[in-house]
C-alpha positions in Angstrom: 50.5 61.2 67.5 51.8 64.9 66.4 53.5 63.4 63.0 49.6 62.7 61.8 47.1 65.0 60.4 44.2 63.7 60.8 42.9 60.1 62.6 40.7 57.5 61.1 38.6 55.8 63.7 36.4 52.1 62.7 34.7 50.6 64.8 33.4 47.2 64.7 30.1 46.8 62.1 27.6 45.3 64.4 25.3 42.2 62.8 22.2 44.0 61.6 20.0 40.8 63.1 19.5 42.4 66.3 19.8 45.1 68.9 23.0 46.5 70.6 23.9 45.3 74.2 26.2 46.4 76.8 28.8 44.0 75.8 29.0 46.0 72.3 28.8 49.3 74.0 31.8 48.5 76.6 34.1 46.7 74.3 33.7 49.0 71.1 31.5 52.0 70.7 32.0 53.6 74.5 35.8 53.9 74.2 35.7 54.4 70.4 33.8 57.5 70.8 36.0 59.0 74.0 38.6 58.7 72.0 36.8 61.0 68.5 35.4 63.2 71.0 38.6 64.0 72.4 40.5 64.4 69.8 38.0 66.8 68.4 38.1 68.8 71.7 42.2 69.2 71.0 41.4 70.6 67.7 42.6 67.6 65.5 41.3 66.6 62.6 39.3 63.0 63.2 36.3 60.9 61.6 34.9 58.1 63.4 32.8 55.6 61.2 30.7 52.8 61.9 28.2 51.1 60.2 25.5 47.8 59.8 26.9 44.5 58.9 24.1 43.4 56.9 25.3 40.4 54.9 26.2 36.7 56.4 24.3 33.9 57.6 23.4 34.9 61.1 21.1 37.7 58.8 19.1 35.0 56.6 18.8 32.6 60.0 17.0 35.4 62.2 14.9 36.4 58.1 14.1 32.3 58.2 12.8 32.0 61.5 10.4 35.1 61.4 9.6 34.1 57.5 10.3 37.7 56.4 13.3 38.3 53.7 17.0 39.2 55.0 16.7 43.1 53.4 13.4 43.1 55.3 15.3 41.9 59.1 18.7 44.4 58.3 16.1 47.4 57.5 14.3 47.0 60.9 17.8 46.7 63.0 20.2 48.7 60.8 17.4 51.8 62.0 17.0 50.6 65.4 21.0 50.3 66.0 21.8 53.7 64.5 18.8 55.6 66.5 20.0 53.6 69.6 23.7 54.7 69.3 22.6 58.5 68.5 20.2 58.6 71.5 23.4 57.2 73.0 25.6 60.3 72.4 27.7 57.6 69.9 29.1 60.6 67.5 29.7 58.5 64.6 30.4 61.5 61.5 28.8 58.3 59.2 27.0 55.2 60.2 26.4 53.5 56.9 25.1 50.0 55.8 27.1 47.1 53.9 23.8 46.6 51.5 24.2 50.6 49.9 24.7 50.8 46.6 27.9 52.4 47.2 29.5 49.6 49.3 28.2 47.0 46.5 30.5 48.6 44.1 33.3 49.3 46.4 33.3 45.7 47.6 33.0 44.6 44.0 35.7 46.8 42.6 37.9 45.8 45.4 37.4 42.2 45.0 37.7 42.4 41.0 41.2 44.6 41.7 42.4 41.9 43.4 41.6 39.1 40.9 42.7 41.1 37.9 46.0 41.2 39.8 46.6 37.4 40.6 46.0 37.7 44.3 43.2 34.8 44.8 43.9 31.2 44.8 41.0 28.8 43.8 40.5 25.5 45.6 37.8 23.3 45.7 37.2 21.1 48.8 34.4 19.3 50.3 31.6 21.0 52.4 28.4 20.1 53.8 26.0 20.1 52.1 22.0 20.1 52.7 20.3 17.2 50.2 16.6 18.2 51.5 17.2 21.5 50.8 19.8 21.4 47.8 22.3 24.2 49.2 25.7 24.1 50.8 25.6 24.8 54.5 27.5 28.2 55.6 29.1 27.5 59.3 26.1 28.8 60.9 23.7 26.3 59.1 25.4 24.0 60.7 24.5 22.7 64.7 25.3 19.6 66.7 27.3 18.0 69.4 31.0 19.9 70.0 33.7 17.6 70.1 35.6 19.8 73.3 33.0 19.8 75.4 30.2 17.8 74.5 27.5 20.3 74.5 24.5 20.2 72.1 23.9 22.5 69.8 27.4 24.2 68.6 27.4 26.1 65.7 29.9 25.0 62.9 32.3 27.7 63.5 32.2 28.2 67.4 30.9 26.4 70.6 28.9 28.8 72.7 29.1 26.8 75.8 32.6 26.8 75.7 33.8 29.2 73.4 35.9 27.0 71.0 36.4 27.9 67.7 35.2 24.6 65.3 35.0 24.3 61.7 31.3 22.5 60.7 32.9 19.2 60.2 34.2 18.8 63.5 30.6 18.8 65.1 29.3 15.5 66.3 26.3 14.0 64.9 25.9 17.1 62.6 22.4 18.7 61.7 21.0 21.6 59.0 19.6 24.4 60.6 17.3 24.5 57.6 15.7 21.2 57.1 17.0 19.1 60.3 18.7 16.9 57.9 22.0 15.0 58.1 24.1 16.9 55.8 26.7 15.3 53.8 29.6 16.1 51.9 30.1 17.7 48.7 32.8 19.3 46.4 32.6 23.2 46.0 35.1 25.5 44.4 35.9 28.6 46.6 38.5 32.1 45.9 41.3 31.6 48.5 42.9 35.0 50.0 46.6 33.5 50.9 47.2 34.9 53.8 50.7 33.1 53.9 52.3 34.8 51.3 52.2 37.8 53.7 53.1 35.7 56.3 56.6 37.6 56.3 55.1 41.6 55.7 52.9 40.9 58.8 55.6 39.5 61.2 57.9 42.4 60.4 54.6 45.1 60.2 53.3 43.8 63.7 55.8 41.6 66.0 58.9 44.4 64.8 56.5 47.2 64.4 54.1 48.0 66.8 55.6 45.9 69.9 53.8 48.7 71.5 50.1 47.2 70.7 47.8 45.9 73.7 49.6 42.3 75.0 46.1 40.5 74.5 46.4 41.9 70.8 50.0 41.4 70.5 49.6 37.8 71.8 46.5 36.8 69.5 48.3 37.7 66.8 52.0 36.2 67.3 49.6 32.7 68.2 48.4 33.0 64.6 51.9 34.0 63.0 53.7 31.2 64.7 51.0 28.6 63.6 51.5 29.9 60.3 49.0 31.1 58.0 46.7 29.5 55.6 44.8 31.0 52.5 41.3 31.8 54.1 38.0 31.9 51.7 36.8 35.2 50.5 33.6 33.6 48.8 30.6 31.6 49.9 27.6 29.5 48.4 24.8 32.0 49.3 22.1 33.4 48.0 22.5 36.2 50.5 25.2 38.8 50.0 27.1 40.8 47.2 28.0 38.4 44.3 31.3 37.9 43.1 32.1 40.1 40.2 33.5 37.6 37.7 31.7 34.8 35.6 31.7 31.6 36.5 30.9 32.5 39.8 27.4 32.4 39.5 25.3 31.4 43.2 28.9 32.7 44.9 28.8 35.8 47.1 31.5 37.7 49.1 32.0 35.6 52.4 31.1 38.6 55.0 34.3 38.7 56.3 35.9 39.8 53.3 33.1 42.0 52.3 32.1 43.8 55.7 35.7 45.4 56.7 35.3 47.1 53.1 32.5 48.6 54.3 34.6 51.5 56.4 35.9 52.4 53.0 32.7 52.4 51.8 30.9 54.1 54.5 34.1 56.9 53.8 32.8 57.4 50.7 29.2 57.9 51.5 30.6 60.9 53.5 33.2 62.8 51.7 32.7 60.9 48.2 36.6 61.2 46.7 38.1 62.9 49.1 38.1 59.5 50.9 41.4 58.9 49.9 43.6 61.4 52.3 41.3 59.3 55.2 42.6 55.8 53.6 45.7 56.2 51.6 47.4 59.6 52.8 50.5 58.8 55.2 49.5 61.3 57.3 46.7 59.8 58.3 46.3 57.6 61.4 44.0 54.5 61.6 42.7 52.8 64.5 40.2 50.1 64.9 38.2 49.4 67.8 36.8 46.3 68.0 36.5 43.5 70.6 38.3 40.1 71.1 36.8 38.0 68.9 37.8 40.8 65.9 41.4 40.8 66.7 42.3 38.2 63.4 40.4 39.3 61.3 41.4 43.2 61.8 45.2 42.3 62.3 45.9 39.5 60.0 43.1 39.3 57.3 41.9 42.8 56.2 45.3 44.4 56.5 46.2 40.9 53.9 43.9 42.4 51.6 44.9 46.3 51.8 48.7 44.6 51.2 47.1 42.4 48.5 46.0 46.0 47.0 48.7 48.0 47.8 47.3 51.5 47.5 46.2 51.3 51.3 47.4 52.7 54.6 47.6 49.7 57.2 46.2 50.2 60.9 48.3 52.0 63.2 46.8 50.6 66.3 43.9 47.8 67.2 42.9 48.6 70.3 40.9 45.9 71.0 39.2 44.9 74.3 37.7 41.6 76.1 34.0 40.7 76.9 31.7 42.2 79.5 30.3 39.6 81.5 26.2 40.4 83.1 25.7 39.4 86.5 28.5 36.7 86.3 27.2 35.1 83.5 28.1 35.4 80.0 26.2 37.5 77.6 24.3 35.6 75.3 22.2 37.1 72.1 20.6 33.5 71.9 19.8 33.5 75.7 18.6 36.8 75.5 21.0 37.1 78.7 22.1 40.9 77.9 20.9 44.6 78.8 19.6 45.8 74.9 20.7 49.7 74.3 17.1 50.7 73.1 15.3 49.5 76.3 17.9 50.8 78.4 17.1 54.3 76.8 13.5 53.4 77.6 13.9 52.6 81.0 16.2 54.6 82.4 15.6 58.2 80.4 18.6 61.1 80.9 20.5 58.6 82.0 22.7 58.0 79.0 25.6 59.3 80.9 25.4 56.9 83.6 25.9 54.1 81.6 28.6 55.6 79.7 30.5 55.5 83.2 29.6 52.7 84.3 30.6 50.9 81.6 33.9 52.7 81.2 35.0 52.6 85.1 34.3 48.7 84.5 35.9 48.9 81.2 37.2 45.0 80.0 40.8 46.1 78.5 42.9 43.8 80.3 40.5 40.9 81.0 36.9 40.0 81.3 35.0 42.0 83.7 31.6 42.2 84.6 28.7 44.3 85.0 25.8 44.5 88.1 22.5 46.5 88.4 24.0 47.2 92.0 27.4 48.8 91.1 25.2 50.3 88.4 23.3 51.8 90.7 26.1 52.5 93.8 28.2 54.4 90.9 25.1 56.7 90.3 24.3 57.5 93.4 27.7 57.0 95.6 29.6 58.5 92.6 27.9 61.1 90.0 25.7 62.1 92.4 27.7 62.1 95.6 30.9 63.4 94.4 30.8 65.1 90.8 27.3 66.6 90.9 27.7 67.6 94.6 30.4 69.7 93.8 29.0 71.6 91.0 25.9 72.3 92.8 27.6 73.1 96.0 29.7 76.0 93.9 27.1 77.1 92.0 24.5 77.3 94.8 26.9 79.6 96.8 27.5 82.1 94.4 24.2 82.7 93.7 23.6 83.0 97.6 26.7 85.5 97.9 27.5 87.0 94.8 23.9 86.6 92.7 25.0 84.3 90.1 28.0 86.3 88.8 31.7 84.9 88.5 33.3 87.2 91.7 36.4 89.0 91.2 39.5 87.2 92.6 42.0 87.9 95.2 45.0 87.1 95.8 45.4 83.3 96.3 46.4 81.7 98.9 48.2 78.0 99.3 45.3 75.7 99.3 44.3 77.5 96.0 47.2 77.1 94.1 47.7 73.8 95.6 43.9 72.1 94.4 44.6 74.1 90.9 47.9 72.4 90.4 45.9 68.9 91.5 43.7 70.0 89.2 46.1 70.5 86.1 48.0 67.1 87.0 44.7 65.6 86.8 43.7 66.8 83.7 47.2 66.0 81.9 46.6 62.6 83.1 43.5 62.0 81.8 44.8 63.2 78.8 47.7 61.1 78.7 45.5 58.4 79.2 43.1 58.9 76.3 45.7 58.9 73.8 47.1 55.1 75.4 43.9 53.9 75.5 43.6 53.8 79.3 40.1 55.0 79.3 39.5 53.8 83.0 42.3 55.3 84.4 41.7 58.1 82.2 37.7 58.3 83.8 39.3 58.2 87.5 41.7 60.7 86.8 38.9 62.9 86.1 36.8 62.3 88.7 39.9 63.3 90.5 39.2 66.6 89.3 35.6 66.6 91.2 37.5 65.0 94.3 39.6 67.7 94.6 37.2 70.5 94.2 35.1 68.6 96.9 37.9 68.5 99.4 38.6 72.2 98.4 35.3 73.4 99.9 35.3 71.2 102.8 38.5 72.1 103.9 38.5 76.2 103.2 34.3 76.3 104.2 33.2 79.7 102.4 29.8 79.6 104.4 31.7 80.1 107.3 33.6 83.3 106.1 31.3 85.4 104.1 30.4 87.6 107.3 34.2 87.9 108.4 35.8 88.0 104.6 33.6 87.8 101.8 37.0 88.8 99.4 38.2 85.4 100.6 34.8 84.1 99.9 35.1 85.3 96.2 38.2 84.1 95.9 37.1 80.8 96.9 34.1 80.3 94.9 35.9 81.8 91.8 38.5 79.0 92.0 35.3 76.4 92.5 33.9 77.6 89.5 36.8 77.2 87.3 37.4 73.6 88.5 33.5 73.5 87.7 34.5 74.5 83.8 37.6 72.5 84.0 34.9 69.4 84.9 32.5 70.1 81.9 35.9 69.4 79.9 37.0 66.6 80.9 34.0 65.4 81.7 32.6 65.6 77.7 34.7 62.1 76.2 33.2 60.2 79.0 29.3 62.1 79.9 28.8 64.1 76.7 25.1 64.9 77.8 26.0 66.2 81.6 28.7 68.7 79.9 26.5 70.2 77.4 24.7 71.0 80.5 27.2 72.4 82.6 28.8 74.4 79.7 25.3 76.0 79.6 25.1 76.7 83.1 28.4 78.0 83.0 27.8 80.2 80.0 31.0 78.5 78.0 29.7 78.4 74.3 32.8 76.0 73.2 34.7 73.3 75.3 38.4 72.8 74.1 40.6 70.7 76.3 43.3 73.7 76.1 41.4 74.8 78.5 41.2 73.0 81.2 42.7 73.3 84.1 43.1 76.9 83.6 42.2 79.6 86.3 40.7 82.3 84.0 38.0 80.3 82.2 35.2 82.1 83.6 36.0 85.7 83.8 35.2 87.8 85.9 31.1 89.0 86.2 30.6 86.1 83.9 26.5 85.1 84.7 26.1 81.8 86.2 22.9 80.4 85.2 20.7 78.7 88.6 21.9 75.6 89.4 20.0 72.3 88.5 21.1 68.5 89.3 23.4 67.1 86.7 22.6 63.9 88.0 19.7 62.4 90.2 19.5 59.1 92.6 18.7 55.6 90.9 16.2 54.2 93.0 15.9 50.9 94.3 12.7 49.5 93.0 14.2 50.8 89.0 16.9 48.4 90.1 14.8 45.6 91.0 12.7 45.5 87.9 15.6 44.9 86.2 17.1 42.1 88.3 13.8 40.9 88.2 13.6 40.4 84.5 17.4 38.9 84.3 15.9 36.0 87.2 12.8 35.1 84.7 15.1 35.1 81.5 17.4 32.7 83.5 14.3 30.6 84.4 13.5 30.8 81.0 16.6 29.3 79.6 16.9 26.6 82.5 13.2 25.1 81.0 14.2 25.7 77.7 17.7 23.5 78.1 15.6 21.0 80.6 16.2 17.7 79.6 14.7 15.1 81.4 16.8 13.2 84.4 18.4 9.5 83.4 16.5 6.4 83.8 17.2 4.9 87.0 18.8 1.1 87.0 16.3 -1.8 86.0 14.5 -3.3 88.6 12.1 -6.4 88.7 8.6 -6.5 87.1 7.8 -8.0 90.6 8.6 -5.2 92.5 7.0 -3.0 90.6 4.0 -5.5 90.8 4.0 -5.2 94.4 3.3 -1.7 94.5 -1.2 -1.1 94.8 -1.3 2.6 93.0 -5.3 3.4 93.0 -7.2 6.3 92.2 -8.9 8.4 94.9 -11.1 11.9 95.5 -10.1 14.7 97.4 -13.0 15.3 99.7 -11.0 18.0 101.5 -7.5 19.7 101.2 -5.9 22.3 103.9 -2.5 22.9 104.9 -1.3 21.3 108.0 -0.8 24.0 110.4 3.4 24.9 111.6 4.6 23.3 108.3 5.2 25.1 104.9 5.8 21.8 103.0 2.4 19.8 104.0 -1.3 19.5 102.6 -3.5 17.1 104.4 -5.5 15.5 101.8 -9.0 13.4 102.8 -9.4 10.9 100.6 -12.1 8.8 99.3 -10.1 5.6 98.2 -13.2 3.4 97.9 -12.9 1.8 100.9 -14.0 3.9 103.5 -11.7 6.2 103.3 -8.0 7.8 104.5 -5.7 10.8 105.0 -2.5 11.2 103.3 0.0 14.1 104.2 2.0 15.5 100.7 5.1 17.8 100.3 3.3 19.6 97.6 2.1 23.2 99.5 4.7 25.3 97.5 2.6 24.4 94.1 -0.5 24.3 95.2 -1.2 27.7 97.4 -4.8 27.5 97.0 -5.9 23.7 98.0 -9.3 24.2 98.6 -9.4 24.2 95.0 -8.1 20.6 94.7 -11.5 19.0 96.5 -13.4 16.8 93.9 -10.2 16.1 92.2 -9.1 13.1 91.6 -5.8 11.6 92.6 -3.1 8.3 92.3 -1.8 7.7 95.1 0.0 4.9 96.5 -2.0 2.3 98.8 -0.1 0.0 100.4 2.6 1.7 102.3 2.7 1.5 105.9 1.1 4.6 107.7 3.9 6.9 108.8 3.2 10.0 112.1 4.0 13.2 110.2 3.3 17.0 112.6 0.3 15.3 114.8 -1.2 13.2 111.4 -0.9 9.7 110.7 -0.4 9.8 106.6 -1.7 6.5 105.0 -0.2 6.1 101.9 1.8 8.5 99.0 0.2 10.6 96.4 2.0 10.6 93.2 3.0 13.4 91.2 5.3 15.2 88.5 8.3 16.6 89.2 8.5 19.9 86.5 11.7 21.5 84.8 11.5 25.0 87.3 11.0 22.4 90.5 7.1 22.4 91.0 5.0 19.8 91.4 2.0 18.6 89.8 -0.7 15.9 90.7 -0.9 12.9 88.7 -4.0 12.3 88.0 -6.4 10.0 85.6 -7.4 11.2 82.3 -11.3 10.2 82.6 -13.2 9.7 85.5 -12.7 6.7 87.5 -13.9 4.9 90.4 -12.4 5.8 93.9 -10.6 2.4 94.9 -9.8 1.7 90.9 -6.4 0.1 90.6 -3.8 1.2 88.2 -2.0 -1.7 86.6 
């Protein structure tokens, strides 16, 4: 990294139709920002920019459904992401929005740059197109049956239920999203980028060049190379998005996929205005994307296609780009609303910012998919920042305000054990370091913690409390080294839990944290105040825990009744034997749960002809079955009587079997004899 001057950190522009969830925070913004904030700490010159993806079709399907206008849905999110990721300790230096004026006419001026210069192709193909509602049909406009795996409702460009990627003509029995009606296909002329006639740049920029990348970025791209490559559009019949700057391309706008990776120029600008160009076209400058899986294309192969196509452009020096976060197993789903959303996270757990910025970093996806609980959520708090990292800086602290009134004590000389936990401590903090800059932030997180381990061990093992009467000069030797492990923690600690080192610096008195410092000896000096102690971190208790498995169980029980589908029609059978069967109606005179069984009511009937008891399975739904007298009930009249718990049951009550399992009496819809036959 020492041949670069400064480093240009993207991240991946969010869709500006709905919240953040963990799955975002994990794969992008988390590491992105451990990564700025370290590099600020070593003194290096670094701007990390993010931003609001505000145009494509996921924005006017959320504006269509609430019957609002897009600008109106990407106001409402683009504030609500940007205030969640600040209450998040995200520290973007400019979060902008793809629908500012500036990155209209940066998008436009790039897009007419490359015209003027010959670098689009223009084909015209068929799409589908909606007759109802007279409009071609972006990808997302587009559901019905996926050809892989046969699940309903796929989305022309991807099957959620099994992750394939589809174009919208591959989809089986094919609907619009906007009128329900069968689409059909029509001819449309498009601008092509052709990515094949830098088929050759890219092999040598990426296969020869930067052999050093992650392997699941690496590999994505070599997949794609060895296919070969295929002009991709760069326009799109919308009405939603920034037009395309030349005539005769009226009702065309930018397809978001050429228009949104602009905006990190854009966004550039909006923060240093001109001087944007030592950030994007200065060799000494470093760029890195962060972005997840699904990204890896378009940041690898497609938008450094159109910085070659322009040719004033640095290209990215590394993608580091992880997998997907999984939530309890399962994966997260906007549509399902199966996620954790940053902004009630914020709500629900308050100070606790830190935690999650741990917990999602010690369970970091880089290599594969990995998965998130509200119990390792909670064992990490408590097991972890509580028992290990916040013990020791309250153990430290609390003893030299006992012993030596809240100053730093004067050393002595040191003995093994302290030169041997500060040299543990030095070797940890070079390895976290040395894991930042590979993008190891989970190794980099344990070596860290390595640093509380150690200082943990240290007063175990040399037990200050038990000398002060015999050798307080050992004692203030002891607690001096503590202390500058404690300062040493609030360094390494800041990438990772920003919040609990702004704390500790304060406590400590340090009024600037530079990673040159730590692992020093003489970071504190000597009569330095040391402010009273208070808890860096507190226990997650277990009802917090269970509110929030709670709501994940009703959200699942939500989507099993919304994707219920009722069971297939048994085989035919013959109108006689259904003819055989004497279904009447009866009145519950009485109800009550037979005693020793948690299954059984004991229904009295009056069937009309003098009456009978019939035993049903159905105490789970009905709790309350006093409630049930005077109703009235089919039941089944001619089966033989059957000895169920110390009852003879005569005959079988019908009733509904609902999507979540209960059960609900069948009954008649107006009032009808006791005896009446149902025919």
């Amino acid at each position: 990294m020492s041949e670069y001057k400064r480093t240009l950190v993207t991240t991946a522009l969010p869709y500006a139709n709905g919240p953040v969830h963990i799955g975002h925070l994990a794969g992008v913004y988390v590491p992105a920002d451990i990564y700025a904030r370290y590099l600020r700490m070593r003194g290096r010159e670094v701007m990390l920019v993010g931003g609001s993806d505000e145009h494509g079709v996921p924005i006017t399907i959320k504006a269509r459904k609430e019957g609002v206008t897009p600008q109106d849905i990407v106001d409402r999110y683009h504030t609500l992401i940007r205030d969640s990721f600040k209450e998040f300790g995200i520290s973007f230096d400019v979060y902008g929005r793809t629908t500012s004026e500036t990155h209209r006419r940066t998008a436009s001026e790039f897009f007419r740059r490359l015209y003027d210069k010959g670098e689009f192709i223009q084909k015209t193909s068929e799409q589908l197109y909606d007759p109802e509602a007279g409009q071609f049909l972006a990808d997302r406009y587009v559901t019905g049956k996926c050809p892989h795996c046969g699940a309903e409702g796929a989305y022309g460009d991807q099957c959620e239920a099994c992750g394939t990627s589809l174009n919208a003509t591959d989809l089986i029995n094919p609907k619009s999203a906007i009128t329900g009606a069968t689409p059909v296909l029509k001819e449309t002329t498009h601008f092509f980028l052709p990515l094949d006639k830098w088929q050759a740049r890219l092999e040598e920029w990426i296969l020869k060049g930067h052999p050093e990348w992650k392997p699941n970025v690496y590999g994505q791209c070599k997949s794609w190379l060895d296919l070969g490559l295929q002009p991709r559009a760069v326009s799109r019949d919308l009405d939603w998005g920034i037009p395309v700057p030349v005539e005769g391309a009226e009702g065309k706008v930018l397809y978001v996929w050429f228009d949104a990776p602009i905006g990190y120029i854009s966004n550039t600008i909006d923060l240093v205005g001109d001087d944007y160009t030592k950030w994007w076209k200065d060799p000494e400058t470093r760029m890195l994307h962060f972005i997840g899986k699904d990204n890896i294309v378009f940041h690898c192969i497609v938008f450094p296609s159109m910085l070659m196509a322009d040719g004033s452009y640095n290209l990215p020096d590394n993608v580091p780009a992880n997998e997907f976060l999984n939530l309890e197993d399962d994966k997260i789903s906007t549509s399902r609303n199966w996620a954790v959303w940053l902004h009630e996270y914020l709500r629900d757990f308050p100070g606790k910012q830190d935690t999650l910025r741990y917990t999602l970093t010690a369970n970091a996806p880089e290599t594969k998919d990995n998965n998130f609980t509200w119990r390792d959520f909670q064992a990490r708090n408590n097991n972890e920042l509580v028992a290990i990292w916040g013990n020791f800086v309250n153990r430290a602290m609390v003893l030299d305000h006992k012993y030596f009134g809240g100053k730093v004590p004067e050393r002595g000389a040191l003995e093994d054990i302290d030169v041997k936990v500060l040299e543990e401590v030095r070797q940890a903090v070079a390895a976290t370091a040395d894991d930042i800059e590979n993008f190891k932030f989970r190794e980099a997180l344990r070596q860290a913690m390595n640093v509380a381990r150690a200082g943990n061990k240290y007063l175990a093992d040399t037990e200050p409390w038990k000398l002060w009467k015999s050798d307080p000069q050992r004692v203030a030797t002891i607690l001096n080294v503590s202390l500058q492990i404690c300062a040493t923690m609030a360094i390494v600690g800041e990438p990772f839990m920003p919040f609990m080192s702004a704390d500790l610096a304060k406590m400590l008195g340090i009024d600037k944290l530079s990673w040159d410092m730590a692992g020093r000896d003489d970071i504190l000096p000597a009569g330095a105040d040391v402010a009273e102690p208070k808890l860096l971190f507190t226990k997650i208790e277990d009802d917090a825990i269970k509110a929030q498995t709670d709501r994940l169980e009703r959200i699942k029980k939500e989507n099993e009744l919304a994707g219920w589908t009722p069971a297939a029609v048994k085989e035919d059978v013959p109108f006689d034997d259904f003819e055989k069967l004497d279904i009447r109606v009866g009145k519950v005179l009485a109800c009550e749960k037979v005693k020793k069984s948690k299954k059984l009511l004991k229904f009295d009937i009056d069937d009309g002809m003098g009456g009978r008891v019939i035993l049903s399975g159905i105490a789970a739904s009905y709790p309350e079955p006093e409630k049930l007298v005077g109703t009235e009930v089919l039941f089944i009249a001619n089966f033989a009587p059957r000895n169920m718990m110390g009852h003879q049951s005569q005959g079988m009550i019908l009733s509904a079997v609902n999507p979540d399992g209960s059960l609900t009496l069948c009954s008649p819809s107006k009032e009808c004899k006791p005896g009446s036959s149902v025919g």
